[in-house]
C-alpha positions in Angstrom: 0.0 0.0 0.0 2.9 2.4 -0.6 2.1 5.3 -1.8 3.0 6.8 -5.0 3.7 10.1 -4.7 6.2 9.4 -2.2 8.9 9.0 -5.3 7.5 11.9 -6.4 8.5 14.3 -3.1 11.7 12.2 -2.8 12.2 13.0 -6.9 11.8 16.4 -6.4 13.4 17.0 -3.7 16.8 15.5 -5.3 16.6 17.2 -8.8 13.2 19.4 -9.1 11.4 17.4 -11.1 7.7 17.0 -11.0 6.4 13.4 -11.0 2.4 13.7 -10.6 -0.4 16.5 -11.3 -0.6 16.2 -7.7 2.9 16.6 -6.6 2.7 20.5 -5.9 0.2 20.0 -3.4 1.7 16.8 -1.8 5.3 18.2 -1.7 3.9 22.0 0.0 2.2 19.9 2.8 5.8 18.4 3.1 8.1 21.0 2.9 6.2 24.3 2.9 3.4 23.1 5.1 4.6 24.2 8.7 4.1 27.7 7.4 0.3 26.7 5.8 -0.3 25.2 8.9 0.5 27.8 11.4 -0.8 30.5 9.1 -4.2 29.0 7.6 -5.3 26.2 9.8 -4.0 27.7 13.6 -4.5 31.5 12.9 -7.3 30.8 10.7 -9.3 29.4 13.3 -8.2 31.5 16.0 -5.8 29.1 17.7 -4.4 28.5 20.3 -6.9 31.2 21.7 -10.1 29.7 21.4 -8.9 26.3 23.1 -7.5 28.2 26.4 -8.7 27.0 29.4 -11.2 24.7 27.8 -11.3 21.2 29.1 -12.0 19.4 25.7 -11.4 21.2 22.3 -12.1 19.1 19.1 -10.4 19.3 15.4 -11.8 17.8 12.7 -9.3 17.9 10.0 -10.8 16.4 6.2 -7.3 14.5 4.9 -4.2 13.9 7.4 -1.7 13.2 4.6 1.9 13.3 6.5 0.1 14.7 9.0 1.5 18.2 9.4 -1.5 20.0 10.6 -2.0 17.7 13.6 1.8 18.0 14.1 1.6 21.8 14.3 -0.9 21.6 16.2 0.1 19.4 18.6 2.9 21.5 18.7 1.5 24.8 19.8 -0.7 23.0 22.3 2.3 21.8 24.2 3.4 25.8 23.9 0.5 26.6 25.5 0.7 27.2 28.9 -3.4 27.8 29.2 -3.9 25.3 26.8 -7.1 22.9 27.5 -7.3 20.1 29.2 -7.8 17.8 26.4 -7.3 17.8 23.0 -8.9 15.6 20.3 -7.7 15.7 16.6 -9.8 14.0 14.0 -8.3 13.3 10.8 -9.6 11.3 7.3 -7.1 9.7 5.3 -8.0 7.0 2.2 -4.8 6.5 1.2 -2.2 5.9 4.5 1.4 5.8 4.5 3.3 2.8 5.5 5.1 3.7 9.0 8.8 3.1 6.6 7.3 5.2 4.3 6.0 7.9 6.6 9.6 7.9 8.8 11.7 8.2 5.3 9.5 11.4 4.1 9.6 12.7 8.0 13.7 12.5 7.7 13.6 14.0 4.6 11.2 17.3 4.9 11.5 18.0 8.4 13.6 20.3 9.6 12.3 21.5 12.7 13.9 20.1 15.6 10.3 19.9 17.5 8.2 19.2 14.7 10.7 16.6 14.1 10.7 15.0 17.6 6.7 15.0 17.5 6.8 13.3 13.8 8.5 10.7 15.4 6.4 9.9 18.3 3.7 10.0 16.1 5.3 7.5 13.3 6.0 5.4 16.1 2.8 5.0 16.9 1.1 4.5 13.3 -1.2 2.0 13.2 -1.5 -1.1 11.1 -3.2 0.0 7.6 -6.7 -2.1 7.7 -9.9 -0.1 7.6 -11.6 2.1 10.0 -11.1 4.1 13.4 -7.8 4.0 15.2 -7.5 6.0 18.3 -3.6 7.3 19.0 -3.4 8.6 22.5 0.0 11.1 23.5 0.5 12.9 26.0 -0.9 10.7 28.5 -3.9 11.0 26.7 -4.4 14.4 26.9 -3.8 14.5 22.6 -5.8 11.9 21.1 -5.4 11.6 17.3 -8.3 9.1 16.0 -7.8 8.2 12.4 -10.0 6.7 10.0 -8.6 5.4 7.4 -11.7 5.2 4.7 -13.2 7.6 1.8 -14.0 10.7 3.8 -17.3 11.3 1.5 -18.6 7.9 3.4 -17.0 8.5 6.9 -17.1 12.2 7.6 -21.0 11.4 7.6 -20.6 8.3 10.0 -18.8 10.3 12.6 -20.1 11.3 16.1 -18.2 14.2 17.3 -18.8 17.9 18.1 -16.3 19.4 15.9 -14.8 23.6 17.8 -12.4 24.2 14.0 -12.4 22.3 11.0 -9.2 22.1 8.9 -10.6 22.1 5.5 -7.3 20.8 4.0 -7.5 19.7 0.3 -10.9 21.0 -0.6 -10.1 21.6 -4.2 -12.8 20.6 -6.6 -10.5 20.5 -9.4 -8.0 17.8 -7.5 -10.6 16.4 -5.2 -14.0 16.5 -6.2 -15.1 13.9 -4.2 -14.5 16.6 -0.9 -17.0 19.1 -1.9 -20.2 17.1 -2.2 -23.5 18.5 -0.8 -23.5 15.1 1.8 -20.0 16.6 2.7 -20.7 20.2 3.9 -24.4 19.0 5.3 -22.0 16.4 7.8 -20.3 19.3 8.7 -22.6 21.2 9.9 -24.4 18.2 11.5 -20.7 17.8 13.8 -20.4 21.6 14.2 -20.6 23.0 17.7 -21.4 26.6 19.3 -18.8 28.8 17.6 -17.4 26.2 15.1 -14.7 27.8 13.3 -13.3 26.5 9.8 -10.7 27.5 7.8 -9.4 26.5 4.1 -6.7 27.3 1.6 -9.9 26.9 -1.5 -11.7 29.6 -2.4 -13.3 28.6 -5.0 -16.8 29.4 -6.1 -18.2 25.8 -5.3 -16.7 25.9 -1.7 -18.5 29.2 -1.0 -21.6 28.6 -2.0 -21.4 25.0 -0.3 -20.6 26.7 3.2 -22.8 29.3 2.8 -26.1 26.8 2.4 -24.8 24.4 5.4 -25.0 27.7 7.3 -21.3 28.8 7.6 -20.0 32.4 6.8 -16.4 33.3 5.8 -14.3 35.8 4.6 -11.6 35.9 2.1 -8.3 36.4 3.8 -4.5 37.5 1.7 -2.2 34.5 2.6 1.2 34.3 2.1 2.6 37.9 1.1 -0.7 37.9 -0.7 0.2 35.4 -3.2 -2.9 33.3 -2.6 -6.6 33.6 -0.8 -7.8 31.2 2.1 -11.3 31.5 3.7 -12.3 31.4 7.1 -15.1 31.4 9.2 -17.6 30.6 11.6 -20.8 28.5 12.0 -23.4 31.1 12.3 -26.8 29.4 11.0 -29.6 32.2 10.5 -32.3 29.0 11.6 -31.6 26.0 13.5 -32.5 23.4 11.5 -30.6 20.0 12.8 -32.5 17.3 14.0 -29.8 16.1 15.8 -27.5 17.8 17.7 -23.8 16.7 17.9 -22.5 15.2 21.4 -22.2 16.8 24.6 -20.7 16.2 27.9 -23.3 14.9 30.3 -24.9 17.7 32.8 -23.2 16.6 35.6 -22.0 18.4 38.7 -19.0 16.4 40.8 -17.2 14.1 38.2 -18.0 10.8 40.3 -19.0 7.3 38.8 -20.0 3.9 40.3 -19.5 1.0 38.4 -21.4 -1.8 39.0 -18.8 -5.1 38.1 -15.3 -5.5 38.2 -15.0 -7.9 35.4 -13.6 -7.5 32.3 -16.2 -5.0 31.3 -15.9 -3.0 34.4 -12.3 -2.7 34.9 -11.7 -1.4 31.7 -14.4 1.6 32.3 -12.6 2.2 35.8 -9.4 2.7 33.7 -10.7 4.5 31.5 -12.7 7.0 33.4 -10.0 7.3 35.9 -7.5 8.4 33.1 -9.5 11.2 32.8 -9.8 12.5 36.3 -12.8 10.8 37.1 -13.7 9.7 41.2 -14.9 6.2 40.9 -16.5 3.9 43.3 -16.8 0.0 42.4 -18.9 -2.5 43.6 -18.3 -5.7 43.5 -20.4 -8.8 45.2 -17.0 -11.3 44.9 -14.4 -10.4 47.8 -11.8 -9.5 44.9 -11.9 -8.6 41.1 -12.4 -10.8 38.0 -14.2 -13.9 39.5 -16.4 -15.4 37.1 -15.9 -15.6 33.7 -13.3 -12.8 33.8 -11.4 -15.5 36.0 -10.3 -18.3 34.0 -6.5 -18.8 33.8 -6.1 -17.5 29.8 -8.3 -16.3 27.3 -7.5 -15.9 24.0 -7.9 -12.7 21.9 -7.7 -12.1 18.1 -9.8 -10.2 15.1 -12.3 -11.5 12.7 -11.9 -12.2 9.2 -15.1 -12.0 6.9 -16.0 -12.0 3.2 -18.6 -8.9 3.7 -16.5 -7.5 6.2 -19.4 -7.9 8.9 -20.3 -5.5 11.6 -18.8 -8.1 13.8 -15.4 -8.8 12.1 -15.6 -4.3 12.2 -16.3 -4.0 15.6 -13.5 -6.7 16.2 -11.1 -5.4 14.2 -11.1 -1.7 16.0 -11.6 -3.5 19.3 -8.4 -5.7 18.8 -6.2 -2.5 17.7 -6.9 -0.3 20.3 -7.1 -3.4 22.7 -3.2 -3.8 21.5 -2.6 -0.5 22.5 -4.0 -0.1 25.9 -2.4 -3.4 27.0 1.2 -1.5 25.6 0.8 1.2 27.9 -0.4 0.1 31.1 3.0 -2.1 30.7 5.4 1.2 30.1 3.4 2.3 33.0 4.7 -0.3 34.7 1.4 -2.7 35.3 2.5 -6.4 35.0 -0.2 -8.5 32.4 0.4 -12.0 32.2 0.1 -13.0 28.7 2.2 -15.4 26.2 4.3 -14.4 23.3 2.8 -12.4 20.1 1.3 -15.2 17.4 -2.3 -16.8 17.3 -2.6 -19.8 14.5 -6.0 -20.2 13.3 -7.6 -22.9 12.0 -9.8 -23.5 8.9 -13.1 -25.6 9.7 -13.4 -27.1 6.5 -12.0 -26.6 3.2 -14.8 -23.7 2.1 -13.1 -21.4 5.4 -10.0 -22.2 4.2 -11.1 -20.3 0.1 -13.0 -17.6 2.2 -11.0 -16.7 4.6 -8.2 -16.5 1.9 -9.9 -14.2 -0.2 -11.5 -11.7 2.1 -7.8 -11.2 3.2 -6.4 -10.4 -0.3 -10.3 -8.3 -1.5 -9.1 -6.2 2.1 -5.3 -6.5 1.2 -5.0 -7.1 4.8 -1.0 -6.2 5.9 0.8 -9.1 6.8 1.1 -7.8 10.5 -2.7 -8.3 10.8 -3.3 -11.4 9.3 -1.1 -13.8 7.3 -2.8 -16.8 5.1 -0.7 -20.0 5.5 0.1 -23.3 3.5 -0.3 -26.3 5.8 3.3 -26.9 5.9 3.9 -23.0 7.2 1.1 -23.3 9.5 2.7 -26.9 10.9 6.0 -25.2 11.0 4.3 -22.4 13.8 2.5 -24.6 15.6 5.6 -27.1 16.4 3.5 -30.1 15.4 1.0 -31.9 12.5 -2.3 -29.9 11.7 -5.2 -31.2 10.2 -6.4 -28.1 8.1 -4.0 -25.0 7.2 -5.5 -21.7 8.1 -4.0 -17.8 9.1 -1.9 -16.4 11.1 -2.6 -13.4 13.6 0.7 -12.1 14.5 -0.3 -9.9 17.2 -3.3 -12.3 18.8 -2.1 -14.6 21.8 -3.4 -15.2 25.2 -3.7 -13.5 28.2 -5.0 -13.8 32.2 -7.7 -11.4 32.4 -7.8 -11.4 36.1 -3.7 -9.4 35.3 -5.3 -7.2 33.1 -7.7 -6.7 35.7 -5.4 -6.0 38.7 -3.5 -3.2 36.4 -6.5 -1.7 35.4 -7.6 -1.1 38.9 -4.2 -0.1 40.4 -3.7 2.0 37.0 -6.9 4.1 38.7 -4.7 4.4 41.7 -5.9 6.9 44.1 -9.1 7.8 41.9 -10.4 4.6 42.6 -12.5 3.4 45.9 -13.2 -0.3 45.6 -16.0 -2.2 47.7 -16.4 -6.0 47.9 -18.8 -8.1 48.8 -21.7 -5.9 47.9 -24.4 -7.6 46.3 -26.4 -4.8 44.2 -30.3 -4.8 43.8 -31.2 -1.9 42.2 -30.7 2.1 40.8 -32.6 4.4 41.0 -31.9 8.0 40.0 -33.9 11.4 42.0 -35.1 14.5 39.9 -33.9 16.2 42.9 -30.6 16.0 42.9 -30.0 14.3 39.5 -27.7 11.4 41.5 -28.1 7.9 41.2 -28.9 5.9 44.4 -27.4 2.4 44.5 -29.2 -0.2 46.4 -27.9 -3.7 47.6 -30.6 -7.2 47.5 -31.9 -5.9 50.9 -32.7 -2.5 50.1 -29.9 -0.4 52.0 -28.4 2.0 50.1 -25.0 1.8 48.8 -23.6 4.5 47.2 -25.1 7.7 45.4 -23.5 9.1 42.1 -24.2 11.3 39.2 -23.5 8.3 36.6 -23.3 4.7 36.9 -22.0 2.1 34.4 -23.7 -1.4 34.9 -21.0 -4.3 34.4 -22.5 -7.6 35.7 -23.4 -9.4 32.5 -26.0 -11.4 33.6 -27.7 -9.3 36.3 -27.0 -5.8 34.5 -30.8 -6.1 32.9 -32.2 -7.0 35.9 -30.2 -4.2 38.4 -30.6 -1.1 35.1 -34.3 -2.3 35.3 -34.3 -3.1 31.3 -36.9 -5.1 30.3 -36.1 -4.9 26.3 -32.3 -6.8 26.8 -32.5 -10.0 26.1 -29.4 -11.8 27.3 -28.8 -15.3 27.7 -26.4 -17.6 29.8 -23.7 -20.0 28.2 -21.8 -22.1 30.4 -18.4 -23.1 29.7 -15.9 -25.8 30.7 -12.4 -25.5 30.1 -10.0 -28.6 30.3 -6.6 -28.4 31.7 -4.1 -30.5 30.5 -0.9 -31.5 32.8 2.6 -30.7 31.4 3.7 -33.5 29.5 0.3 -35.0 28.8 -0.2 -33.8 25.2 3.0 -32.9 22.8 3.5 -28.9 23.5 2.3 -26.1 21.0 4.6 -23.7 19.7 1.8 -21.2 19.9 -2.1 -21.3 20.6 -3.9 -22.5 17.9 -8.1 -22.1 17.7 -10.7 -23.7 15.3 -13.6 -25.9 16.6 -12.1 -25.4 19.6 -9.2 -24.0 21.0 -5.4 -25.1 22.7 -3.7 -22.7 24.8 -0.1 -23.2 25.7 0.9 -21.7 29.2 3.6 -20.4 30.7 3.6 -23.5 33.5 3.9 -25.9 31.1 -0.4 -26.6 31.3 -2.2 -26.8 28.0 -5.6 -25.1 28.6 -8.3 -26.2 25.8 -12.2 -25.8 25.3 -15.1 -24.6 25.5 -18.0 -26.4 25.9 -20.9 -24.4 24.8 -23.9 -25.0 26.8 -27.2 -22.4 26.6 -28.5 -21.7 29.9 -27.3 -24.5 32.0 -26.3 -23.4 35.4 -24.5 -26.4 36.7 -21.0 -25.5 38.2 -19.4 -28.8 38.5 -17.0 -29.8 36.5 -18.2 -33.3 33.8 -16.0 -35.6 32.9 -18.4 -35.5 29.4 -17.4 -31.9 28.6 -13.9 -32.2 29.0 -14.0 -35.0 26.5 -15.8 -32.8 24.1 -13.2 -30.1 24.2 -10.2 -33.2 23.4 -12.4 -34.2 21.0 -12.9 -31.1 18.9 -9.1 -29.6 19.9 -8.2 -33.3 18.1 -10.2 -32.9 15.1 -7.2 -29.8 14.2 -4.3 -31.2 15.9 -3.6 -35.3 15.6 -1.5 -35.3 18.2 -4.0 -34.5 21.0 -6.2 -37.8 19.8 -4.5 -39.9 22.3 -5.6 -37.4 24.8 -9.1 -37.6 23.7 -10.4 -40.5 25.8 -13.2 -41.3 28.3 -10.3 -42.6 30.5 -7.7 -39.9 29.8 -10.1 -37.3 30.7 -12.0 -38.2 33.8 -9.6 -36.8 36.2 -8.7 -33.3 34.3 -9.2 -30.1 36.3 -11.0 -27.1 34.7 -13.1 -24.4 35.6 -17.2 -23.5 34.4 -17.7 -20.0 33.8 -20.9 -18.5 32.1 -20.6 -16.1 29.3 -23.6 -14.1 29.0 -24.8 -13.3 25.1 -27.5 -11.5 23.1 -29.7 -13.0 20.6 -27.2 -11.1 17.9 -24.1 -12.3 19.4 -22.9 -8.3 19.6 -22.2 -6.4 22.8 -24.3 -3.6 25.0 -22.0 -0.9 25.1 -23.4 3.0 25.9 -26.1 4.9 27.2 -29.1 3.0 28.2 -32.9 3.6 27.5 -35.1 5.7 29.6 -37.5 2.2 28.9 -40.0 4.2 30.9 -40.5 7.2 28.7 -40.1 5.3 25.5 -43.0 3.0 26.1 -45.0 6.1 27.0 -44.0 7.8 23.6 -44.4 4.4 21.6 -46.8 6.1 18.9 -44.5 8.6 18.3 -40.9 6.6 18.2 -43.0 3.8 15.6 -40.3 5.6 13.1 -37.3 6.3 15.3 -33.3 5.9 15.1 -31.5 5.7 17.8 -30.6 9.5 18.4 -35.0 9.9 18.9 -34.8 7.7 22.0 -35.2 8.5 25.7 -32.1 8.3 27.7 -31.8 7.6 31.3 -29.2 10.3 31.8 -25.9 9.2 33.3 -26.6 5.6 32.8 -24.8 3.2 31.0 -24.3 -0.5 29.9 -21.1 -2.6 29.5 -22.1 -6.0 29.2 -23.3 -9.3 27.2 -19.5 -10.0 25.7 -19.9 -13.4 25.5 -16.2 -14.6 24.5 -15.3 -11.3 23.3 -14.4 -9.6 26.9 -10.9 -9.1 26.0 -11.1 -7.4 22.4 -14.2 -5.6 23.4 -13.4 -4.6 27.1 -11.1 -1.5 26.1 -13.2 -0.1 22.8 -16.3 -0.1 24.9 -14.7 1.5 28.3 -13.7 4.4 25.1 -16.7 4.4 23.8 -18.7 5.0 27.0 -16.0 7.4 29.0 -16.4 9.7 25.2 -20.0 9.4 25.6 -19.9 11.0 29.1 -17.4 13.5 28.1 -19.2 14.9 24.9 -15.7 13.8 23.1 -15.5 12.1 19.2 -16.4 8.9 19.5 -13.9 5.6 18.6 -16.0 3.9 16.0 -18.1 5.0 13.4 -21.7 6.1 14.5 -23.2 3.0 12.7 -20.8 0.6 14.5 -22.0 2.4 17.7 -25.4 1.6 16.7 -24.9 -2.0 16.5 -24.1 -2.4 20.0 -26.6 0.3 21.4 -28.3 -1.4 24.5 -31.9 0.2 23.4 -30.9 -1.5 19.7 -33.8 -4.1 20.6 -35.9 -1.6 22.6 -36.3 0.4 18.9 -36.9 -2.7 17.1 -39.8 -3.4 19.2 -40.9 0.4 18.6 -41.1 0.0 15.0 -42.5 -3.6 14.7 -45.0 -2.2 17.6 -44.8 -4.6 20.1 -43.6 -2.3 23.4 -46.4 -2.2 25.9 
């Protein structure tokens, strides 16, 4: 996926010589771009003034390119002394760099020792190039850049963010027409917030008109010694005609959160919100964290591969990235997570996975560093032993023990963080007096009182969030562990049917069973033949294994995974239930955005085997929810895992009452 004008600024930067109608513009963003940047897209939208003493100020920039305007900016908010608290940049790009490719043009162009120093950190950081949303945090998170790599005429409408300038970088209808559609501008206005500014080295006639009907006004400003014209401006709409308006930080008062759960799920959201300055209380009915299914000794995390790129393989995929990240810093923090070495060898069921699979990687021209298809002799080779099938390789999957990831979580919160135990929640309920939530245990005492609360406790979040339109379900799981010796060691773990995970002690952990809403917690000499028996059916070797006698004495551990009827997650706000059903008539026709909310509640539940990939994305999604920041994933995405998603489908089939 290299680039080609990158021999064209290389080219012209060793002799002068054009390559590519679109070198000039390409080769000023490298070279000449610090001054455009400073001049047009800082100055023009009135920065670093209008961020001062703000606690969250938003960029949306339309094409990062190198990536010089967030580098300039990042730049002059580090200046700053009275710089705000947060910064989010939000950049489009359809046509990524590689990271060699971006850190050759960076040496070359560069000569600012700070820019310089920033263009490193940031190429350092570049993300694998596969679809969608990636969220780059610096600064201890206080600059997030979140890239999407997509067409920006399909993802600047997806986006959920409320947008204080917009860098309107490479609107040229001549060079990019595809950036100055009517669906364009309207998005625009749809993310702008109070006193939007924008700014724009274009000024041509289609631009102005476009801006003017989405209800922005502009001047024409002399840039550069006068030897070009920029616009900038405002949003200043003469009627306020959004339906919708863009996201906004919760009305709260003291920034104080319980969160019901210290799973998986709930863990991650402590992190999260804690990173941000957040008090939080947790309650937890176990004496200590991760103790059901968040307990078993390894899990195994990786993406999904899919032909139509399905919103679960989507959802997976920016899940697993930022997971990747999240674990990498809590460990230059200095939090120990027990995990094995990078590399995850999947499996082909059958011969029509193997073809699929295969292609859906080369249609996405996946990178190698995401996923790697493999000939059974390559995928034997990994694995350190005979294979039925051949199937893929995910470099950066592997295992890990959640309760680790847990504990650093947790003492990642550090002083921010009050944990209880052994408090076994009944209800919430939240006064129109005070606007707090009151937290009540089984016997009715109350617990702890908060402006927002996150509900974490898979199976009994419907039941303590009152939802009545969440229908979860209950899958009990038996994992088999193997003693060191018994089976011939893997190389690496290796899933299919079923799965085999090598530990660091020398055990070989395999299953699942897969058991819908059996609540039996003793361990069956039945279902740890099942798991030898599947784990056999992709490696030969474990077939002597796989035997009534073998495996009557094994040790495990049951854990229930709790799952929706679509096999996706409940991540976000939660349903004012109450109100909807009142307003059923009315919301027959509604998207999500028309729903009641209960204000300052949320859900973060109904992972099923996904905890680890979805843990971190959905603790992002729901701390930028309460913050009024840009969102992680794509609005649609978003959508897909909305707890009221089944509340609205019973609105419009009419079936609430």
């Amino acid at each position: 996926m290299t680039d080609p004008l990158i021999p064209a600024v290389l080219a012209f930067r060793d002799n002068g010589t054009p390559y590519s109608p679109r070198y000039d513009d390409i080769y000023h963003s490298a070279v000449g771009g610090l001054e455009q940047a400073r001049y047009v897209f800082l100055q023009g939208n009135s920065l670093p003034q209008r961020w001062q003493n703000r606690r969250i100020f938003t960029v949306l920039e339309a094409g990062f390119g190198m990536g010089i305007n967030f580098l300039t900016t990042w730049a002059a908010w580090r200046a700053d002394p009275a710089r705000c608290e947060r910064l989010h940049f939000v950049s489009i790009e359809k046509h990524p760099f590689t990271q060699s490719d971006l850190r050759e043009l960076y040496a070359a162009t560069i000569s600012d020792p700070e820019i310089a120093a920033l263009a490193g950190l940031l190429a350092d950081e570049w993300p694998m190039l596969v679809p969608g949303a990636h969220r780059l945090e610096f600064e201890n998170g206080r600059v997030t850049l979140t890239l999407i790599f997509a067409d920006a005429a399909e993802s600047l409408p997806a986006l959920s963010l409320s947008a204080d300038a917009f860098y309107l970088d490479g609107f040229s209808p001549a060079k990019n027409p595809e950036l100055w559609t009517p669906a364009i501008f309207k998005a625009l206005a749809r993310m702008a917030g109070e006193g939007a500014t924008f700014s724009t080295c274009s000024n041509a006639d289609e631009i102005e008109r476009a801006l003017t009907q989405n209800g922005f006004v502009y001047q024409k400003i002399d840039a550069f010694g006068g030897k070009r014209t920029m616009l900038a401006g405002h949003f200043a709409p003469r009627w306020r005609v959004r339906r919708y308006e863009p996201p906004a930080p919760a009305m709260i008062g003291e920034r104080h959160a319980i969160v019901v759960g210290t799973g998986l799920a709930g863990c991650a959201v402590i992190e999260r919100l804690a990173a941000r300055g957040w008090r939080v209380t947790s309650l937890e009915r176990h004496p200590q964290v991760a103790q059901d299914a968040s307990g078993n000794p390894a899990g195994v995390f990786h993406p999904m591969i899919s032909r139509n790129d399905s919103v679960a393989s989507r959802v997976t995929r920016a899940g697993f990235l930022y997971t990747l990240r999240r674990w990498a810093a809590l460990e230059r923090s200095g939090y120990s997570l027990r995990r094995g070495a990078p590399g995850l060898l999947q499996i082909a069921a059958d011969n029509d996975e193997a073809r699929s699979v295969s292609e859906a990687i080369a249609a996405f021209d996946y990178p190698a560093d995401y996923v790697t298809p493999l000939s059974l002799a390559d995928a034997q080779h990994l694995a350190g032993q005979p294979l039925e099938r051949s199937g893929w390789l995910f470099p950066h999957g592997g295992w890990i023990d959640p309760a680790s990831l847990c504990a650093a979580q947790c003492a990642a919160a550090g002083a921010a963080l009050e944990r209880r135990f052994g408090i076994d929640v009944g209800r919430i309920e939240r006064s129109d007096a005070d606007g707090l939530w009151t937290v009540f245990d089984r016997a009715g005492q109350t617990v702890a009182r908060a402006p927002v609360v996150i509900v974490a406790t898979a199976h009994d979040a419907a039941r303590i969030a009152g939802l009545n339109y969440a229908p979860t379900r209950s899958i009990r799981g038996q994992l088999s562990l193997l003693p060191a010796g018994s089976v011939q060691p893997l190389a690496m773990p290796v899933i299919g049917e079923g799965y085999a995970v090598p530990l660091d002690s020398g055990v070989t952990l395999t299953g699942a069973t897969y058991e819908l809403d059996d609540p039996d917690t003793t361990l069956r000499p039945d279902g740890h033949l099942e798991n030898l028996l599947r784990v056999a059916q992709m490696l030969p070797a474990f077939a002597d294994a796989a035997t009534p006698d073998r495996t009557a004495g094994l040790d495990g551990r049951v854990a229930f995974r709790c799952v929706t009827s679509d096999r996706m997650p409940m991540i976000g706000n939660l349903a004012d239930e109450t109100a909807a059903i009142r307003d059923a008539q009315r919301l027959r026709g509604a998207w999500p955005l028309d729903l009641p909310r209960a204000e300052g509640l949320y859900g973060a539940f109904a992972y099923g085997s996904r905890g680890l990939v979805w843990a971190a994305l959905g603790a992002e999604l729901i701390a930028s929810q309460i913050e009024g920041e840009p969102w992680p994933i794509e609005r649609d995405l978003a959508e897909d895992i909305d707890p009221a998603r089944f509340l609205l489908r019973a609105l419009r089939q009419g079936t609430v009452g």
